[in-house]
C-alpha positions as CSV (number, residue, x, y, z in Angstrom):
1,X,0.0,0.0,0.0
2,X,1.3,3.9,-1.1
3,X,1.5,5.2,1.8
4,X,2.0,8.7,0.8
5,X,-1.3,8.1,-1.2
6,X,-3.0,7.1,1.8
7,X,-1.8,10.2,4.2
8,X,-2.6,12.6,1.2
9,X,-6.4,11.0,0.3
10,X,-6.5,11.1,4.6
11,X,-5.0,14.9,4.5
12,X,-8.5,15.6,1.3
13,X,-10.8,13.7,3.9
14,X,-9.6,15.4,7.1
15,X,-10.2,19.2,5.0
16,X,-13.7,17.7,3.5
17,X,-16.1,14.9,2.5
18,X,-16.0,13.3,-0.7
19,X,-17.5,11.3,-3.0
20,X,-15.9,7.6,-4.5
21,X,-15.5,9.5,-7.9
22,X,-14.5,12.6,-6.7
23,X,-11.7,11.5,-4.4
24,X,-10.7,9.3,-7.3
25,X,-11.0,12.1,-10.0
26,X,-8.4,14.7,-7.7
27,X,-5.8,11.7,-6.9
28,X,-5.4,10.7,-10.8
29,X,-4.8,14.8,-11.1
30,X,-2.0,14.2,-8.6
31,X,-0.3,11.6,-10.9
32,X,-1.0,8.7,-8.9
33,X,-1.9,5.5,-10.7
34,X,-5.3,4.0,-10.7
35,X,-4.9,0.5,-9.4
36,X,-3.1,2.5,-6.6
37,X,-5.9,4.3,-6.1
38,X,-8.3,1.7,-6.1
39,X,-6.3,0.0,-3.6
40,X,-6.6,2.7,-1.4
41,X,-10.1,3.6,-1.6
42,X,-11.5,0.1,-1.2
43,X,-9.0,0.6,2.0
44,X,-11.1,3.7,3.0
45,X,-14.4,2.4,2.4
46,X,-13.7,-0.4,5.1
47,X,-12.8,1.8,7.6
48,X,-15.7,4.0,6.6
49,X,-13.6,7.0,5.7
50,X,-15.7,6.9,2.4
51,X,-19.2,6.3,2.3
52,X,-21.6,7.5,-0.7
53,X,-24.5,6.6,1.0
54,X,-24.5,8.8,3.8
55,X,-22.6,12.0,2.0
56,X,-25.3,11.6,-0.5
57,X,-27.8,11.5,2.1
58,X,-26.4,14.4,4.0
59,X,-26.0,16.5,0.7
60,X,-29.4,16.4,-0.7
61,X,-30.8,17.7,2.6
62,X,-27.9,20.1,2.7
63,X,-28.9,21.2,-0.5
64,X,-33.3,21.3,-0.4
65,X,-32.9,23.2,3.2
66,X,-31.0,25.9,0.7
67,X,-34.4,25.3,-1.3
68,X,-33.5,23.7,-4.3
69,X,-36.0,21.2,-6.2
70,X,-35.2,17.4,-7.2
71,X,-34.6,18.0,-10.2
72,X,-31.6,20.7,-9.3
73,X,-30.7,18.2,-7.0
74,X,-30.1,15.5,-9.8
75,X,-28.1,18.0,-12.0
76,X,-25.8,19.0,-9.2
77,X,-24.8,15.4,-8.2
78,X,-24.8,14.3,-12.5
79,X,-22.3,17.4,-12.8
80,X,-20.1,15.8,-10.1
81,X,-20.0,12.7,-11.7
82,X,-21.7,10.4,-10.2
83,X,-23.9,7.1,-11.4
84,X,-27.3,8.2,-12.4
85,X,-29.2,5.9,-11.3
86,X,-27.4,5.9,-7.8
87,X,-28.3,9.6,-7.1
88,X,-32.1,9.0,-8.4
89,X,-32.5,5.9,-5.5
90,X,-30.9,8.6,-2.9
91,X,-33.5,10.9,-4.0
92,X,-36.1,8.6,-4.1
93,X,-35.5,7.5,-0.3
94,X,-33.8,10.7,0.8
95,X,-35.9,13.8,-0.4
96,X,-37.5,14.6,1.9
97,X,-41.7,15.5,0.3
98,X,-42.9,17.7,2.7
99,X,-39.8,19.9,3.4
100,X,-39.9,20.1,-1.0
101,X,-44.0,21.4,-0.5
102,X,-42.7,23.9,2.4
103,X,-40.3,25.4,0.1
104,X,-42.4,25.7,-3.1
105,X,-45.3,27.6,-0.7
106,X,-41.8,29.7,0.4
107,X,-40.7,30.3,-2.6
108,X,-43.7,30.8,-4.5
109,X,-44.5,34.4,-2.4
110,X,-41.3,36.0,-4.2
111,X,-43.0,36.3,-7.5
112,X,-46.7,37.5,-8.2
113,X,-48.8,35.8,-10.6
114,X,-49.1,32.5,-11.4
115,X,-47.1,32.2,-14.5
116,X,-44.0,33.9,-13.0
117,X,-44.3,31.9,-10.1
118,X,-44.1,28.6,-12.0
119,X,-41.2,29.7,-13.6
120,X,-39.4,30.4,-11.0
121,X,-40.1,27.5,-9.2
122,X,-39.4,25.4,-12.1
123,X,-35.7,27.2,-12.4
124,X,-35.1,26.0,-8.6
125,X,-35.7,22.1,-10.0
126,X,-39.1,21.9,-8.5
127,X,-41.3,19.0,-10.2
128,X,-44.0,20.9,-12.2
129,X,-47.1,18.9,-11.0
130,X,-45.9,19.4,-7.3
131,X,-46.1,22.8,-8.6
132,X,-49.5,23.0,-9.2
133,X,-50.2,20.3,-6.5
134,X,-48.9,23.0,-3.7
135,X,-50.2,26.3,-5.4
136,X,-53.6,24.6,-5.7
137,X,-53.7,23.4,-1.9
138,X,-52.8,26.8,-1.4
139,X,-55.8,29.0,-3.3
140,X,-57.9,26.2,-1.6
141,X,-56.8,27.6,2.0
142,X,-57.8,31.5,1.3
């Protein structure tokens, strides 16, 4: 085992958490090679230094408690690189419904008619028929 690789992926870990992909992606920047690297991440993942799963599940509420929808959710962890299909089964049990309805009522009093406010919403990655779902429950209360 590189154990310079190992004290500088411990060193990235110790400053932040990151992703399989990510930590992977910055220590083939640094030159090292990738069976190395694999070597040293499956390494991690035992001792639960890395662990997907949770960061995902700590990042997507992170990310709707700054308001954003599923959807901006999605594009943010696809731009980071990882699977797909992995990031739509975090969403799927980690989204949290009614905290996504709270900020769609939130948001939607920033803009005022209807149109505007679907557009807005839909900008912040908000499903469009939760949309409608949330503005309609709300007409229904006044």
């Amino acid at each position: 085992m590189n154990i310079d690789l190992l004290n500088y992926s411990l060193k990235l870990l110790g400053n932040r958490d990151y992703f399989t992909i990510e930590l992977k992606m910055k220590l083939i920047e640094r030159g090292y090679k990738e069976k190395e690297i694999d070597e040293i991440i499956d390494y991690l993942k035992q001792k639960k230094f890395l662990d997907d799963d949770s960061l995902l599940e700590k990042k997507i509420s992170i990310l709707q408690n700054k308001g954003w929808g599923e959807f901006k959710i999605l594009k943010y962890f696809l731009e980071k690189g990882l699977e797909k299909n992995f990031v739509k089964e975090g969403i799927k049990n980690y989204l949290d419904l009614k905290k996504e309805k709270e900020n769609i009522k939130r948001l939607s009093q920033k803009k005022d008619s209807l149109e505007k406010k679907l557009r807005y919403l839909i900008s912040k990655g908000f499903r469009e028929s939760l949309i409608l779902e949330v503005l309609n429950e709300k007409e229904d209360e006044i």
